[in-house]
C-alpha positions, 0 to 999 in steps of 0.5 A, spaced: 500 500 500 502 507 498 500 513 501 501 520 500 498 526 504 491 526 501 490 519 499 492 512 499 492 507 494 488 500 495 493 493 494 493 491 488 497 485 485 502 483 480 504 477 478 512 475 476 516 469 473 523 468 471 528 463 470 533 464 475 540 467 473 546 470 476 544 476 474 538 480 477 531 479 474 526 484 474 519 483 476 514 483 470 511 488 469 503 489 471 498 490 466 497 496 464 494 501 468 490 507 467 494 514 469 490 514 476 492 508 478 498 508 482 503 502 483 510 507 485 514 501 487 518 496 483 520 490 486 527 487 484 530 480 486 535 476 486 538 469 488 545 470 492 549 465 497 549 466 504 554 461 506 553 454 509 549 451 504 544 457 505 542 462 500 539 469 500 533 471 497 534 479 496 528 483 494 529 490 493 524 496 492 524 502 487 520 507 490 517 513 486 519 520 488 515 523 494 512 516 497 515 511 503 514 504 504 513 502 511 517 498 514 516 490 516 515 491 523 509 498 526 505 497 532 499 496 532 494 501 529 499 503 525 499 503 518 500 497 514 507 493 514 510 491 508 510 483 509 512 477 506 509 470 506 511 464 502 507 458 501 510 451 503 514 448 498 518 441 498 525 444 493 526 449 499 525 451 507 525 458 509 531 460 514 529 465 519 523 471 518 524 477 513 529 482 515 529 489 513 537 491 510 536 499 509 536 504 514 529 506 514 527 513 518 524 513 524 519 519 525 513 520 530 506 520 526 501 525 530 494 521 526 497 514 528 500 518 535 506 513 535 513 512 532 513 509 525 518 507 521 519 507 513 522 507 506 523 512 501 527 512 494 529 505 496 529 499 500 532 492 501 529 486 505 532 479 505 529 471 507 534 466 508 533 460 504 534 453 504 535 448 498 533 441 500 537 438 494 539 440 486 532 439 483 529 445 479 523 449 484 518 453 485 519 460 490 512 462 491 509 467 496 506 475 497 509 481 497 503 486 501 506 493 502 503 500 503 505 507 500 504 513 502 506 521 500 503 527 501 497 526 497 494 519 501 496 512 502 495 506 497 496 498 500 499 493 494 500 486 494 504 482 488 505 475 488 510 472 488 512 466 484 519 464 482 522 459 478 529 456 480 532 451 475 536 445 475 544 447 477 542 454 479 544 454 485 552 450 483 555 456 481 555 461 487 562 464 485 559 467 480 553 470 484 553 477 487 555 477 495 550 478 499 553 483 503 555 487 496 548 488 496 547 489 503 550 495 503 547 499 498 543 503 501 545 506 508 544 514 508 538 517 511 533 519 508 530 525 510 529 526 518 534 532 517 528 536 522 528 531 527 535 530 528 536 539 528 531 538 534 535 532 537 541 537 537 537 543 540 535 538 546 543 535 547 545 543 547 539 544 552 542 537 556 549 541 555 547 547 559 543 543 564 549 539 566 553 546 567 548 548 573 550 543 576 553 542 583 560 538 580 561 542 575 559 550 576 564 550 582 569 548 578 569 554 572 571 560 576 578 554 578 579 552 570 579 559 569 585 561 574 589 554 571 589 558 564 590 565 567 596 564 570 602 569 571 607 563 568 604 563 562 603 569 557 595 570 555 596 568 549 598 561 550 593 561 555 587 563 551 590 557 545 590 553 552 583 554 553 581 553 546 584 545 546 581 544 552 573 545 550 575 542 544 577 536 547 571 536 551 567 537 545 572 530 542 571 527 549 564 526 548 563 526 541 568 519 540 563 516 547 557 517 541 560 515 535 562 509 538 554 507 541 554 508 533 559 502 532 557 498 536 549 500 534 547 498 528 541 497 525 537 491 526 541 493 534 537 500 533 530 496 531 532 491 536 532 497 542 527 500 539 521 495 539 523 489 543 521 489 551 527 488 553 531 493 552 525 498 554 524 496 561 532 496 561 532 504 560 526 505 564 530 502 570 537 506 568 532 512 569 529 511 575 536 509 578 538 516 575 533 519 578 534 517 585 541 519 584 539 527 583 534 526 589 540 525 593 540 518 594 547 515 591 552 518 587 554 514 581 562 516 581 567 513 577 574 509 580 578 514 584 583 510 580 581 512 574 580 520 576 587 520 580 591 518 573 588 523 569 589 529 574 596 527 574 596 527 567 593 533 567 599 536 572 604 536 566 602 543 563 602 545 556 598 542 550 597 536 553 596 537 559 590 541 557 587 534 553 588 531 560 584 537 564 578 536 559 577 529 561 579 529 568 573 534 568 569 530 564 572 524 569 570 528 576 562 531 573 560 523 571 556 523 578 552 529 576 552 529 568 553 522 567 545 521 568 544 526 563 549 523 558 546 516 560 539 519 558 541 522 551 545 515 550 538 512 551 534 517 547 539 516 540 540 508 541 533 506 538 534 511 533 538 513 526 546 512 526 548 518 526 544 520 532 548 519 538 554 523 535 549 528 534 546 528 541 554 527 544 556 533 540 551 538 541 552 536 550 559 537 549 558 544 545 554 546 550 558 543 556 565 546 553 562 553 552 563 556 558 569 553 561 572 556 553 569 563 554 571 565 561 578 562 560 577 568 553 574 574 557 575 572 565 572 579 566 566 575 565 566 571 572 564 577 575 557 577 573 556 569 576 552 567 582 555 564 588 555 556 588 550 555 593 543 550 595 541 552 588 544 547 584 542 541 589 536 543 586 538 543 579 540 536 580 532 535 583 528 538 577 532 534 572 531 528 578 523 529 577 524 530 569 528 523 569 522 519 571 517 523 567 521 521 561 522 514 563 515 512 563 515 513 556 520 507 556 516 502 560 509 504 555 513 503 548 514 496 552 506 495 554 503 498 547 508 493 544 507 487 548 499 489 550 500 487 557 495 492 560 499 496 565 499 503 563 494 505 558 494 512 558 490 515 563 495 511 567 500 515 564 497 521 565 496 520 572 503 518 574 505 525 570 500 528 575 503 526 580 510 527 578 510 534 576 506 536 582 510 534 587 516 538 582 512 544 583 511 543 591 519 542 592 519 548 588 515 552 593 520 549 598 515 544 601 517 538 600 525 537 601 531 531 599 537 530 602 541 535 600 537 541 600 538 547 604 531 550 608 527 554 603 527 560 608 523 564 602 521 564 595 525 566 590 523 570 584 525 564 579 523 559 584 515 562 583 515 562 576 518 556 575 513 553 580 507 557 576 509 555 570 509 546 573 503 547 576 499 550 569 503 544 565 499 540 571 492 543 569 494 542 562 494 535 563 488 534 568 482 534 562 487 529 558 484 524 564 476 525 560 480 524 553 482 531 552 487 529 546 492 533 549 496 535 542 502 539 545 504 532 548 502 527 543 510 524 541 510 522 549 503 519 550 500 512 549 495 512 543 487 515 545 485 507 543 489 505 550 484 511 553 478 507 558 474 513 559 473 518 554 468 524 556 468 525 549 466 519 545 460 518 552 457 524 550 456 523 543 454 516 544 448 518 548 447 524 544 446 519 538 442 513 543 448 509 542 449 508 548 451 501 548 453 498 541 448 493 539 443 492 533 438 498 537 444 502 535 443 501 528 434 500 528 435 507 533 439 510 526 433 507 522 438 503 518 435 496 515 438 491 518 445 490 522 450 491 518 456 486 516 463 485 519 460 491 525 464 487 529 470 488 527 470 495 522 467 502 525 466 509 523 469 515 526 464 520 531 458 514 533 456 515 525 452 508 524 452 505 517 455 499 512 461 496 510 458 493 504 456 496 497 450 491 496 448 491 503 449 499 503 445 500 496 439 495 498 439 499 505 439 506 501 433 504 496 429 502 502 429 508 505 430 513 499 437 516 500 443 517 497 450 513 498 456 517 501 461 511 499 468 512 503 473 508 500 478 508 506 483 504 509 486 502 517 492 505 516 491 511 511 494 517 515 489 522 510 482 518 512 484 519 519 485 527 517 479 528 514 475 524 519 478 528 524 478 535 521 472 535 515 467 529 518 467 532 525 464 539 523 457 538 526 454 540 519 457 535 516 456 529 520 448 532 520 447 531 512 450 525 512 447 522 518 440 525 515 441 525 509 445 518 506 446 511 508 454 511 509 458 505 507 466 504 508 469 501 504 476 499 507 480 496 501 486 492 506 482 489 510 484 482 511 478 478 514 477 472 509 470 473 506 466 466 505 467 463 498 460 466 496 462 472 496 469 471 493 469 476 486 473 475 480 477 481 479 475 485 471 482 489 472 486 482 472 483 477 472 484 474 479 479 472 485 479 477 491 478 472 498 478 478 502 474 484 504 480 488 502 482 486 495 475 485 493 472 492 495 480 495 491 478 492 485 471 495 486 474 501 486 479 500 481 474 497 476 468 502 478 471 509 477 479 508 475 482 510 481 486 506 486 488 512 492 485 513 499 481 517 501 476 517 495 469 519 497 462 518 491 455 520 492 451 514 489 443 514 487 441 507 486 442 506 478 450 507 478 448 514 477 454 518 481 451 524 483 457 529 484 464 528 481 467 524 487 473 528 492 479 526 495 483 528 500 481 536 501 481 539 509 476 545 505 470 543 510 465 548 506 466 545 499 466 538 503 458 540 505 457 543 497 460 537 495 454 533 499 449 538 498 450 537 490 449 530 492 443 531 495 440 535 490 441 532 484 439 524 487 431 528 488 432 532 482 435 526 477 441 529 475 448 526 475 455 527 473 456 520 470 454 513 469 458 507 472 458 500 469 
């Protein structure tokens, strides 16, 4: 499937068949499809040795400029993944699962409320498979997959179907190697935004770090190291230079080497998987208990003294040797915020820990390298005093707030029920409330001094946790809290929404039965309710004929919706055009509504099963049967795609797609109305 922001395009299938060789073959192409019919992937394959008798199917993806191709692995609700089944054969056995060989980008979907990954210009997968002997076999499968760009979304299937003759697989010297292959394609696209943003918050971290009661005590004692009466103020200036500069290399060489060692399926891994996960929530807990005073997370004494030692030799060299004896001494108070921006990078792309440890580093090294320049400046500092234990206590505070998120992706990833979002949301309350009462000096850690009065700063900041507390409160009865939605679990994990209540009671839909639908004047219960919905407590059918035979008994007009599970547009225009009171009264009064989701996979019964026109083959599913419908009825394969029907294939309005312009969405329904009761119509269908 294929999406853009507007639309997005239904599965659609293409077959393939070559005689294998060492070359590359291309998949055939499909049957020629009009202009609107979208397919922007083309599929590549080749048969390469993996070792040990173990050979590698890789499939690579050529994707047409503008769209993406979602990864193998997406939470669920999310959109579609690409995925690869094989049918059972006797020349072959399958070594493993699909796997993904091309840095994909990870970003943060607001419609689906998660972090998704995908694709764009190319990808690669790989399946490792096992020949049973040297006779000549028979590879075949399904390739299902979504695409999306700006416009919509559309989900493809293409089958499989790869013959693999007698001796091909005896020359594997002659084959391409599959780490040749593997490599191909490693950049990042695209992401640009989100890692300038990663770095804005590491230099933030940085400067944080500096407010700390390990390291402010120590700028003004740097200082003096490179104003010396020994040394002219020259060399004292180029010493200081090399000395932030070394800090900045210190910590950058600390992320490029979790680069390293972090690779890309490691990323996916940290990621995704539970493990992982609950390891970072328990490190920011430990982080957190240690600003609040509970322990101190110190080097060896050893480790520290050899580098002051080091340092004590003067020069250049001693100046690199000063760097990461600071680094060395901070690590009880920055090693928390450095373990922290570790953690946030590890699951993300290559570049991010380097980009995070340099942006920390900047940050960290820039006072140190300016007073040393212009020393006149440590007159405007404050004195060292109990502010800086309270530094450590507010990042203490952030530290756990923060470290939810961890433990939710785990919860969300696996279903285990434990922290869906009010729960989350309660936890925040609670923890920015306390921050707020430890800023007004009620509540006190092991370290702090008596608040004796209320500083200005201390009552801004306090004013402004608990106007973030009040903020978060209506999250409690389903306010979507959009602000916050990249820290937040999904709105489906929400037990008690006030909004969804209210509306269903508005509508008599209290409770979701077959009164609901008699209460909405439909004419019998819809099929496959159980399992599809439609948005804002509307009531209608997921079934053309259903719809149509409904529509001719009660006089009305069909507001078809061809849609999607995972068209991020269809979920923007429900939200944003479908949610205006004016339009959800004309299509409540005025229409029967069908929804017709084009990749859905429940199985249909045999007496449902269609024979495509378009290509010839059998649509089992609901998805793949109401795809071809769509494609076959008006040449169209992208979602979202709106059609107003009378009952004799007559469409009353040219259909719409993606366009968030609620007041032509009403002219476009009010057409509709008025052409079905006046017998006019744009054009006819087959």
């Amino acid at each position: 499937m294929c999406c853009d922001d507007t639309k997005c395009l239904p599965p659609s299938e293409v077959d393939f068949s070559f005689t294998l060789t060492p070359e590359k073959q291309k998949a055939a192409e499909p049957a020629a499809p009009s202009d609107k019919i979208l397919n922007p992937v083309k599929w590549t394959y080749s048969l390469v040795p993996a070792g040990n008798d173990v050979f590698e199917l890789a499939i690579k993806a050529e994707i047409d400029p503008g769209f993406h191709l979602y990864a193998l692995k997406i939470p669920e609700n999310g959109p579609l993944p690409t995925a690869f089944t094989f049918e059972p054969a006797e020349g072959y056995v399958l070594d493993g699962e699909a796997y993904e060989k091309t840095v994909g980008i990870v970003k943060y979907d607001d419609i689906f409320e998660m972090e998704i990954k995908y694709f764009e210009k190319q990808a690669e997968f790989g399946q490792k498979i096992v020949p049973r002997g040297s006779e000549s076999f028979q590879i075949k499968g399904e390739i299902a997959y979504m695409v999306c760009n700006d416009v919509g979304c559309v989900a493809l299937y293409e089958d499989i179907v790869l013959q693999v003759e007698k001796g091909a697989l005896v020359s594997p010297d002659k084959a391409k190697p599959a780490a040749e292959v593997a490599g191909q394609s490693s950049d990042i696209q695209g992401g640009k935004a989100s890692l300038w943003g990663f770095f804005f918050l590491a230099f933030l971290a940085g400067l944080a770090a500096i407010l700390t009661p390990c390291v402010f005590p120590m700028i003004p004692m740097t200082v003096s190291f490179f104003m010396n009466d020994k040394e002219s103020k020259l060399k004292g200036k180029l010493k200081a230079t090399v000395y932030g500069l070394s800090i900045i290399a210190i910590y950058t060489l600390i992320g490029s080497i979790l680069a390293v060692v972090a690779g890309p399926d490691i990323a996916n891994w940290l990621s995704t998987h539970w493990l992982p996960n609950i390891l970072f929530f328990l490190i920011f807990i430990v982080f957190a208990a240690s600003f609040f005073g509970m322990f101190e997370i110190t080097l060896p004494h050893w480790i520290v003294n050899k580098s002051d030692q080091k340092a004590d030799s003067g020069g250049y060299l001693g100046a690199v040797f000063m760097a990461l004896t600071l680094v060395l001494v901070s690590f009880s108070c920055t090693g928390p915020i450095v373990g922290t921006i570790l953690v946030e990078s590890a699951g993300g792309q290559v570049l991010k820990p380097i980009i995070g440890m340099f942006g920390f580093s900047l940050a960290f090294a820039l006072p140190f390298t300016l007073f040393a320049i212009f020393p006149g400046f440590l007159n405007g500092l404050p004195k060292s005093g109990g502010w800086l234990n309270s530094v450590k206590v507010v990042l203490g505070f952030l530290e756990l707030a923060l470290g939810l998120k961890f433990l939710s992706v785990a919860d969300q990833t696996y279903h285990w029920g434990l922290i869906d979002r009010e729960v989350y949301l309660a936890f925040w309350i609670v923890i920015f409330s306390l921050l707020g009462l430890y800023l007004l000096g009620k509540i006190r850690f092991a370290h702090d001094a008596e608040v004796k009065h209320l500083s200005v700063p201390r009552l801004i900041f306090a004013i402004i946790t608990f106007t973030f507390v009040v903020y978060l409160i209506p999250g409690m009865v389903g306010a979507p809290l959009k602000a916050l939605s990249g820290y937040m679990p999904p709105m489906q994990t929400h037990d008690f929404d006030l909004n969804d209540i209210i509306r269903r009671n508005s509508h008599g839909t209290a409770n979701a039965s077959v009164a609901n639908f008699e209460a909405n004047k439909l004419c019998e219960t819809p099929k496959f309710h159980e399992k599809l919905h439609l948005p804002h407590g509307l009531n209608g059918y997921f079934d053309f004929e259903q719809g149509l035979a409904c529509a001719k008994a009660l006089n009305k007009p069909l507001f078809i919706d061809f849609t999607g599970h995972g068209c991020v547009n269809c979920r923007e225009m429900e939200a944003n055009v479908w949610s205006d009171p004016r339009v959800l009264s004309i299509l409540e009064n005025d229409y029967v509504v069908v929804a017709l989701y084009v990749d859905d996979k429940t199985d249909l019964p045999e007496n449902e099963w269609v024979t495509s026109a378009y290509d010839g083959k059998v649509k089992k599913t609901i998805g793949r049967k109401f795809a071809d419908f769509q494609i076959t009825k008006f040449g169209v394969n992208a979602q979202p795609f709106y059609v107003l029907m009378g009952h004799n294939n007559e469409v009353l309005a040219q259909p719409r797609a993606y366009n968030l312009d609620v007041d032509a969405f009403i002219e476009f329904l009010k057409t509709g109305t008025e052409n079905f009761k006046s017998g006019k119509s744009a054009f006819k269908i087959k």
